[in-house]
C-alpha positions in Angstrom: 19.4 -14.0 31.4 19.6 -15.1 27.9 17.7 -18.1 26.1 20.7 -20.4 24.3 19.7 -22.4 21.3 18.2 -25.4 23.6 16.2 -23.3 25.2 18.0 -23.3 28.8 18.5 -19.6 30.6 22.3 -19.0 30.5 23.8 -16.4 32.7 26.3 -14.0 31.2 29.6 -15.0 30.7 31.9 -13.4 32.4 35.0 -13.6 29.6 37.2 -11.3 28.8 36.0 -10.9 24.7 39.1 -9.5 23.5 41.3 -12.8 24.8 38.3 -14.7 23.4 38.5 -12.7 20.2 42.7 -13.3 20.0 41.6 -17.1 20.8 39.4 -17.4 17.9 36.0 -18.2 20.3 32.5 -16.4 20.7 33.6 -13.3 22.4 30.3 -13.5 24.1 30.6 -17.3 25.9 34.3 -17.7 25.4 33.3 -21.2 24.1 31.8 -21.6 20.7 34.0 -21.8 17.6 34.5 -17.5 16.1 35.3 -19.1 12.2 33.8 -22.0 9.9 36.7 -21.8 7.3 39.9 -19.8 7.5 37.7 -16.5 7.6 34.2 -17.4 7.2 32.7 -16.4 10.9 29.8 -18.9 11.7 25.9 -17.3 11.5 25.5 -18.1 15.6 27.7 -19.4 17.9 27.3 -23.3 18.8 27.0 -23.0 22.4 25.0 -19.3 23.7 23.3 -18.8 19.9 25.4 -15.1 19.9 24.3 -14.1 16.0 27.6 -12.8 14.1 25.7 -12.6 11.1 25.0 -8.4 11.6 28.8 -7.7 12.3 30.7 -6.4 9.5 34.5 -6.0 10.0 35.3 -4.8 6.5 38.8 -4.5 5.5 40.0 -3.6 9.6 41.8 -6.4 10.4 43.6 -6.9 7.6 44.8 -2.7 7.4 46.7 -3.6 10.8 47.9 -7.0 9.8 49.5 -5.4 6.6 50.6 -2.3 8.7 52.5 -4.9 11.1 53.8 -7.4 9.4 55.3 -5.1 6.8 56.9 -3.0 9.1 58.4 -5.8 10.7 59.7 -7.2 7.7 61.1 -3.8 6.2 62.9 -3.3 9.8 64.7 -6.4 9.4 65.2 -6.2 5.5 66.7 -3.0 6.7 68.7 -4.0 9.3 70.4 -6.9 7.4 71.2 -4.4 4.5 73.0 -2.7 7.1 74.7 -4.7 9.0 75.6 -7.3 6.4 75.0 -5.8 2.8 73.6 -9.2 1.4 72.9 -9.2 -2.3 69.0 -8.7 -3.2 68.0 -12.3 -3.2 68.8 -12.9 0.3 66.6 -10.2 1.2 63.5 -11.5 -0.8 64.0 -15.0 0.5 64.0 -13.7 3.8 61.6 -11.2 3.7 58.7 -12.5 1.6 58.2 -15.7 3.4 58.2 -13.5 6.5 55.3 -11.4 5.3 53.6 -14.3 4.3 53.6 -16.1 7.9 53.0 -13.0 9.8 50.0 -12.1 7.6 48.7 -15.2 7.3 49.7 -16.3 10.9 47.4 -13.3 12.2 44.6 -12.5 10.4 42.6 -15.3 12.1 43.3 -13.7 15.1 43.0 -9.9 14.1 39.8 -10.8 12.4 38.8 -12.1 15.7 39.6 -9.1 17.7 38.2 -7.3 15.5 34.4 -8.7 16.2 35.4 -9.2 20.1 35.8 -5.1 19.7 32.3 -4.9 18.1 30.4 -7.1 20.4 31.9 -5.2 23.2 31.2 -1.8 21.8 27.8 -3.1 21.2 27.3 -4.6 24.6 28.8 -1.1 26.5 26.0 0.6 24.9 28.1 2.7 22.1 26.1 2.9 18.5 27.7 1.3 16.0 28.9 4.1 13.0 27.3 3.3 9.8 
């Protein structure tokens, strides 16, 4: 059992963290809110008290985000040089709006994996690397 913030024993959720994580909620409760701005994660979640203040996701989640939405984009920049031979400018106006919404549209969620991972890892037992 585990004391939440008013004091009441809560049992363990039983949540998948990783949807929680991809939903932007405390991986631990599946409730609470995972973000206080567009990438500040709270101290302590609302609703079981879960402290995020000791995770430390670096630069993770935004190494993939880069990785996938700039292959996506250079696929189809690629593709539309080869099937339709635009001039430059059409590429750019279709490419770099395109990175911009992917990388933007997914970091919340990245980041947000990216602690469900940790609070898993922690909760299976396996030591954190330092």
């Amino acid at each position: 059992m585990i004391n939440g913030p008013t004091g009441i024993d809560l049992q363990p959720a039983r949540i998948n963290p990783i949807r929680a994580g991809l939903l932007c909620r405390c991986p631990a409760c599946g409730e609470g809110k995972l973000f206080a701005g567009f990438l500040k994660v709270v101290d302590c979640c609302a609703v079981c008290g879960t402290d995020f203040t000791r995770l430390n996701t670096g630069d993770g989640a935004s190494v993939f985000i880069m990785q996938i939405s700039g292959g996506i984009s250079a696929f189809l920049a690629l593709g539309l040089q080869i099937a339709f031979a635009p001039p430059l400018w059409v590429l750019l106006i279709v490419a770099v709006p395109l990175v911009l919404a992917l990388s933007f549209g997914l970091m919340r969620p990245g980041k947000g994996l990216m602690i469900a991972l940790q609070i898993r890892d922690r909760h299976h037992g396996v030591a954190p690397h330092v």
